[in-house]
C-alpha positions in Angstrom: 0.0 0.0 0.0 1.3 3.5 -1.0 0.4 7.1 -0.1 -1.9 7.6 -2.4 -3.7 4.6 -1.8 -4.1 6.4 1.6 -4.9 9.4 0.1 -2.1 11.0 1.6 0.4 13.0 -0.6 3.5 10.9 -1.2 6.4 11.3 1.4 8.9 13.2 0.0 12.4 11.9 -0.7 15.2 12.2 2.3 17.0 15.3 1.8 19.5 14.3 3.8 19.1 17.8 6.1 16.3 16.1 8.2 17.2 15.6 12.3 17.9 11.9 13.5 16.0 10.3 14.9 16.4 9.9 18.6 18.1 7.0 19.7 16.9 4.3 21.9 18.5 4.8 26.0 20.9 2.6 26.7 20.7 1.3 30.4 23.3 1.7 33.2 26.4 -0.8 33.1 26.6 -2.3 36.8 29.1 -0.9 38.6 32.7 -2.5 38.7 33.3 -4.7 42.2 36.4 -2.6 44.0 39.7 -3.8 43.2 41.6 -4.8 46.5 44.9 -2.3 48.0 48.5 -3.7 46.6 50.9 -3.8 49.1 52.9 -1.8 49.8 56.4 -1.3 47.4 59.7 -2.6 49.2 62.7 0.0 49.1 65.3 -0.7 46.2 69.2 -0.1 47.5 70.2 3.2 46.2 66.7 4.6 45.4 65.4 8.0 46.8 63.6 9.4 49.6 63.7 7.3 52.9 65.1 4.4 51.4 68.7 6.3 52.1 68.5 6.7 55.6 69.7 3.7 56.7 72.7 3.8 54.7 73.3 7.2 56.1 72.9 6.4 59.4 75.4 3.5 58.6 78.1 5.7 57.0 78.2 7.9 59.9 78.4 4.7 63.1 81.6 4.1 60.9 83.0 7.7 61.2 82.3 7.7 65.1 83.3 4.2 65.9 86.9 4.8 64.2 87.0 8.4 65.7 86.8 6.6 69.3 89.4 3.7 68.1 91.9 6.5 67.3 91.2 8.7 70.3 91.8 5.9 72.8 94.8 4.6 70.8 96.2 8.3 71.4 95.5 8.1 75.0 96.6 4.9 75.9 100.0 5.6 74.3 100.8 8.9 75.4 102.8 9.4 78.8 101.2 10.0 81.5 103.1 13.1 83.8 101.0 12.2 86.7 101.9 8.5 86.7 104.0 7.4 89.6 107.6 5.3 88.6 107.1 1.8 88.8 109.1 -1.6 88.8 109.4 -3.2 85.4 108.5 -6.8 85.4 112.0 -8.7 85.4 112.2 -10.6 81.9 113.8 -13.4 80.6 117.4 -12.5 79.4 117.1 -15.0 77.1 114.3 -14.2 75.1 114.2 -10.2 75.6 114.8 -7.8 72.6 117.7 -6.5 72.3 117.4 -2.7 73.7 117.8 0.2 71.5 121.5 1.9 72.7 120.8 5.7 73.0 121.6 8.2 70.2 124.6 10.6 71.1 123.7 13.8 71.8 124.4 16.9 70.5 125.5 18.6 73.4 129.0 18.2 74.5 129.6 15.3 77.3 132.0 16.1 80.2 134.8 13.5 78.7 135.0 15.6 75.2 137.6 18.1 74.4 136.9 20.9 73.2 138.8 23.6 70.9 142.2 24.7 72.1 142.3 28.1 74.2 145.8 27.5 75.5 149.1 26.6 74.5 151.3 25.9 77.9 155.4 24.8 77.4 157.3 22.6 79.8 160.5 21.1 80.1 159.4 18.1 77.9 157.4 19.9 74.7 154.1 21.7 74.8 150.3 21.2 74.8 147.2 22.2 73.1 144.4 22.4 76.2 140.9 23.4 76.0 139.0 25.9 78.3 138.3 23.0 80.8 142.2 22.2 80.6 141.6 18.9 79.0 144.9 18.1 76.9 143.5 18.3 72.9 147.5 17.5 71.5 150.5 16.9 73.3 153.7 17.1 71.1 157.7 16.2 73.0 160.5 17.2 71.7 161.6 13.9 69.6 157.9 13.4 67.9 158.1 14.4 64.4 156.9 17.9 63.5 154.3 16.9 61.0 151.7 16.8 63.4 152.5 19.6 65.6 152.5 21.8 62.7 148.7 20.3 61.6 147.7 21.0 65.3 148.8 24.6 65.5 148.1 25.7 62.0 144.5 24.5 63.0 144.4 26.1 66.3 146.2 29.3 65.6 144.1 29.6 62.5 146.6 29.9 59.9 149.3 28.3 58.3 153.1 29.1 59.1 156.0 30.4 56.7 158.6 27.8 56.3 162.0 28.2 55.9 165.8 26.3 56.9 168.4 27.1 59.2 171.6 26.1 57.8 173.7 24.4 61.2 177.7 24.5 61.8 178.0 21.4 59.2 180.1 19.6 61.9 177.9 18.8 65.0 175.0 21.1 64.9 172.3 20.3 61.9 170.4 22.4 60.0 166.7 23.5 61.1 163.6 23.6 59.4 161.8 26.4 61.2 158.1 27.2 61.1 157.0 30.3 61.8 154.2 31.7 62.6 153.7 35.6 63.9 154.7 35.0 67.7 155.6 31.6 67.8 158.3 29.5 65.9 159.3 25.8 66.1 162.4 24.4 65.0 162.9 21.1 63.9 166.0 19.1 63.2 166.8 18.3 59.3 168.1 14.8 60.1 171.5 13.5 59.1 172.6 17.0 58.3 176.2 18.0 60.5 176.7 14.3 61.2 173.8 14.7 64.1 171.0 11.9 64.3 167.4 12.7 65.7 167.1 9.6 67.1 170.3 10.8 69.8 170.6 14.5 69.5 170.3 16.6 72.6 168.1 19.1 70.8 165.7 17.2 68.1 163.1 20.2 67.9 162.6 23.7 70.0 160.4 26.3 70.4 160.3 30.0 71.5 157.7 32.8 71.1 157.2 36.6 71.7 154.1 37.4 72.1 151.0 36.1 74.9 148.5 35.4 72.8 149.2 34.1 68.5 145.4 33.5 66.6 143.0 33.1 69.6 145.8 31.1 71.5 147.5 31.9 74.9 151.0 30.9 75.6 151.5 30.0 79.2 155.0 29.7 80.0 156.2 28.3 84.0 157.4 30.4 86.9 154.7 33.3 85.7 156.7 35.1 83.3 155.1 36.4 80.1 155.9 38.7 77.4 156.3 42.1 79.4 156.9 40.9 82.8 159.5 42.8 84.4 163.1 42.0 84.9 162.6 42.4 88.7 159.6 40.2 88.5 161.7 37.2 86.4 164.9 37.6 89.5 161.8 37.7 91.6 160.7 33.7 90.2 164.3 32.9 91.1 166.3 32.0 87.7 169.5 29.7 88.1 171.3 32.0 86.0 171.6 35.5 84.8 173.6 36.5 81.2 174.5 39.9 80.0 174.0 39.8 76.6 175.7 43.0 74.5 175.9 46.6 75.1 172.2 47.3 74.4 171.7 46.2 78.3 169.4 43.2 77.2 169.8 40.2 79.8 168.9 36.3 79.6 167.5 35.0 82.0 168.1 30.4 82.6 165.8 28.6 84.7 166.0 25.2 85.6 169.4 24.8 84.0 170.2 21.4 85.3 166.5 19.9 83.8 168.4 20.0 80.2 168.8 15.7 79.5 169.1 13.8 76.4 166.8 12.3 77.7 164.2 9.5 78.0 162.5 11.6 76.9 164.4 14.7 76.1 164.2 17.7 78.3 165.0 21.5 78.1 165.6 24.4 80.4 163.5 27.9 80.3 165.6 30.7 78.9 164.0 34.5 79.1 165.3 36.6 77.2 164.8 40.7 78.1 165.7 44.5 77.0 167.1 45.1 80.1 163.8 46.0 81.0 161.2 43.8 80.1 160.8 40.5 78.9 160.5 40.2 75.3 160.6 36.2 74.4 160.7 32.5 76.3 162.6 30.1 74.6 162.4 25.9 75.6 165.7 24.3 73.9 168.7 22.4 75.4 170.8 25.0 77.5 173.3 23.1 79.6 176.3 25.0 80.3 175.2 28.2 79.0 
């Protein structure tokens, strides 16, 4: 049956404009049962947040425990000033350690010597003492020179001028003499005048002319230095006075009969003098003079 059959006017063709219809309503979905709570996530080593504490907190008992370690090694071993001396335990000789000898020191011990201050002359040479009087070289008159020379070019603090002598050529030799300014020491060239150091009455000698040479002082016996006075050298009692030339100058002997070839060889003092004043002490062989 059509439209018209109806009577009604024919439906017109879809334009395509015309509204939708409506569309059926779709009922409610039920509503989705709750899902249950997951548990909770375990911390991952290294991750953020509070999973770092307890590493922290770790770090830090290790900084404090080796803090107290050190501190009470420190204490343990250092000395206590307060603690009273007491007894070591005796130990077994046998198996002890060896103990650690004691470094020297640096300061001077009583049994050193220390540099030369004095040079004193007796009867059998001369020697080099320190400001305690300890002996630092001893030289007699037989010794070879070599090392009296090293001794008093070190302590007079320079080196002497060297020259020879010439002797007689029969029975007095020829001299090597070393000189420094005050002080001279002779020493025998041997063989030379038909004399032998190992038997001559007067192997080596020495005189000088002034109290102090470098840093050194020259002690002579009986008290008589360079300027003492000719009464003070009668006053010391010489054995034996000697005129010497028109000038008025006198010599002065003491301890005439010391003089000995010796063991070991020994000389007299001679002063020598202006007439006035003493002006140089000689140590050499002067028997008879």
């Amino acid at each position: 049956m059509s439209w018209s059959d109806l009577g009604l006017p024919e439906a017109p063709e879809p334009s395509g404009n015309e509204a939708p219809a409506p569309r059926p309503r779709r009922e409610p979905r039920p509503p989705k049962p709750p899902k249950p709570p997951k548990p909770p996530r375990e911390a991952r080593e290294g991750g953020d947040g509070g999973s770092r504490t307890p590493l922290i907190l770790g770090v830090i008992a290790g900084v404090l425990l080796v803090a107290v370690v050190v501190t009470l090694g420190i204490a343990l071993t250092r000395p206590s000033s307060d603690a009273s001396p007491t007894t070591p335990p005796a130990s077994d000789p046998a198996t002890s350690a060896p103990t650690a000898q004691p470094t020297r020191s640096a300061t001077s011990s009583p049994d050193e010597v220390g540099a030369p201050v004095a040079l004193q002359l007796a009867g059998t040479g001369f020697t080099l003492v320190d400001a305690n009087k300890k002996t630092a070289f001893t030289y007699q008159w037989r010794d070879k020179a070599d090392g009296a020379v090293a001794a008093l070019t070190k302590a007079f603090g320079t080196a002497p001028t060297q020259r020879v002598e010439a002797g007689d050529g029969s029975s007095y030799p020829d001299y090597t003499i070393y000189q420094w300014d005050g002080f001279l020491l002779y020493d025998m060239v041997d063989g030379t005048g038909g004399a032998q150091r190992a038997t001559f009455t007067q192997p080596s000698y020495a005189t000088f002319s002034r109290n102090e040479v470098g840093k050194i002082e020259m002690t002579a016996e009986h008290g008589v230095s360079i300027g003492s006075t000719v009464d003070a050298v009668r006053a010391a009692r010489p054995d034996k006075e000697i005129p010497r030339g028109s000038a008025g100058s006198i010599r002065f002997v003491f301890d005439l009969a010391r003089s000995k070839a010796g063991p070991p060889v020994e000389y007299s003092m001679v002063v020598d003098t202006d007439g006035s004043a003493v002006t140089a002490v000689l140590y050499y062989f002067a028997a008879g003079s």
